[in-house]
N, C-alpha and C positions, 0 to 999 in steps of 0.2 A: 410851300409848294416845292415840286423839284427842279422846276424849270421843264420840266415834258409834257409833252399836251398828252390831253386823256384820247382814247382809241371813240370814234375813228379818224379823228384828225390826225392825233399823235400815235405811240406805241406801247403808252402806258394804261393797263386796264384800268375802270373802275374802281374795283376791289382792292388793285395793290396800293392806290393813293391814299383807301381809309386807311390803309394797314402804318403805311407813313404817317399820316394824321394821328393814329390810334398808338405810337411812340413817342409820337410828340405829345398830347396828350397825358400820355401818361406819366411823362416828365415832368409836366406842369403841375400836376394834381399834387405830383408825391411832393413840389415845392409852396403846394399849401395857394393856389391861386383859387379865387372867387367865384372868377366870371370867365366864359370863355364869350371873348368879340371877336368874331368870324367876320374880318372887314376886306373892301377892297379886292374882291376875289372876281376873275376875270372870265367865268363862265357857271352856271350853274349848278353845272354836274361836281365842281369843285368845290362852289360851295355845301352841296350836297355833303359828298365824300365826307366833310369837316366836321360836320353839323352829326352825320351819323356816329363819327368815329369818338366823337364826345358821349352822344349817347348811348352807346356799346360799352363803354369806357370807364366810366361815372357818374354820377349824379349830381356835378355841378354842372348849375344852368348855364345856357347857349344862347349867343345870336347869331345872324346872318345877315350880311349886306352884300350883293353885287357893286363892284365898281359900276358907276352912271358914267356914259361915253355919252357926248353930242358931237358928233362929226360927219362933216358933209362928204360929198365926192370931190369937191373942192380941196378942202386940207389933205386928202390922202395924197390928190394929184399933188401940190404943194410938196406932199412930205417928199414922194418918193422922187419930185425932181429936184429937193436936195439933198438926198442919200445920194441921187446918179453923180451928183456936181462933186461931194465927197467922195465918192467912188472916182472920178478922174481924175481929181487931185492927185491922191491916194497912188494913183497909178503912173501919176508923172513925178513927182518927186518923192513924196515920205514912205512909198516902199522900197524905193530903190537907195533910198540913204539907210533905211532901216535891215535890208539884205545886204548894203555894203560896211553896215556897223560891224553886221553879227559874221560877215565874213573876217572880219580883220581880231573881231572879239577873238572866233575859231585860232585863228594865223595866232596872236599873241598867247596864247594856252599853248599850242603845239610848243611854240619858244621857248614859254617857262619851265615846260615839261624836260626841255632839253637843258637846258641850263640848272634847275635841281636834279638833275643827276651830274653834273660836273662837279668833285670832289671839292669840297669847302676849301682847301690849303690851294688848290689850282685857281679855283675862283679870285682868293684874295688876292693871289700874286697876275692875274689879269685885271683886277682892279688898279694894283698899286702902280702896273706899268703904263695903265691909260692916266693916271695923275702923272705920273712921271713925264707920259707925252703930253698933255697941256700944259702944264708948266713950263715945258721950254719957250 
């Protein structure tokens, strides 16, 4: 799969999903595969897609299976009031450590930048004179 939902959900048509299917495919084939198992596929029309793009394609035999879901309105409610709790986490602390990582990552790059451009002979002799000052 591409990770895109087919239209009209998503924004990918029918047709260009066999076209993906029908490269993959035809990868598979030229590395000498047997069986094509069309498993775990999360809506029909994809399984679809898959199933045709094999039989378009070549003449080794195909299956299909839908993923089987049982889920109630219960677990959804469950799911999504612990995505909210990770969402406010999320929002009190670990992205504000993770936007002040990537700020100070940014700040150290600018630094480094500055500092390989100071002349290698300059550099060592600002080296030699900060040993010079902790040693005393």
């Amino acid at each position: 799969m591409t990770g895109q939902q087919l239209e009209p959900i998503g924004s990918m048509p029918f047709e260009e999903l066999v076209d993906v299917y029908k490269q993959q495919v035809r990868l598979l084939a030229k590395e000498g595969v047997d069986l094509f198992a069309i498993e775990t596929m999360m809506s029909l029309q994809e399984c679809r897609a898959a199933l045709l793009a094999v039989k378009e394609t070549c003449d080794i035999p195909a299956s299909g299976q839908l993923k089987k879901y049982k889920v109630t309105i219960n677990d959804l409610l469950a799911e999504n009031e612990q995505l909210e709790a990770r969402v406010k986490a999320s929002e009190k602390g670990k992205i504000k450590d993770t936007m002040e990582r990537a700020k100070l990552e940014s700040e150290l790059k600018d630094i480094q930048r500055l500092v390989d451009r100071i002349p290698p002979e300059v550099l060592a002799e600002l080296k030699r004179q900060q040993r010079h000052t902790r040693e005393r």
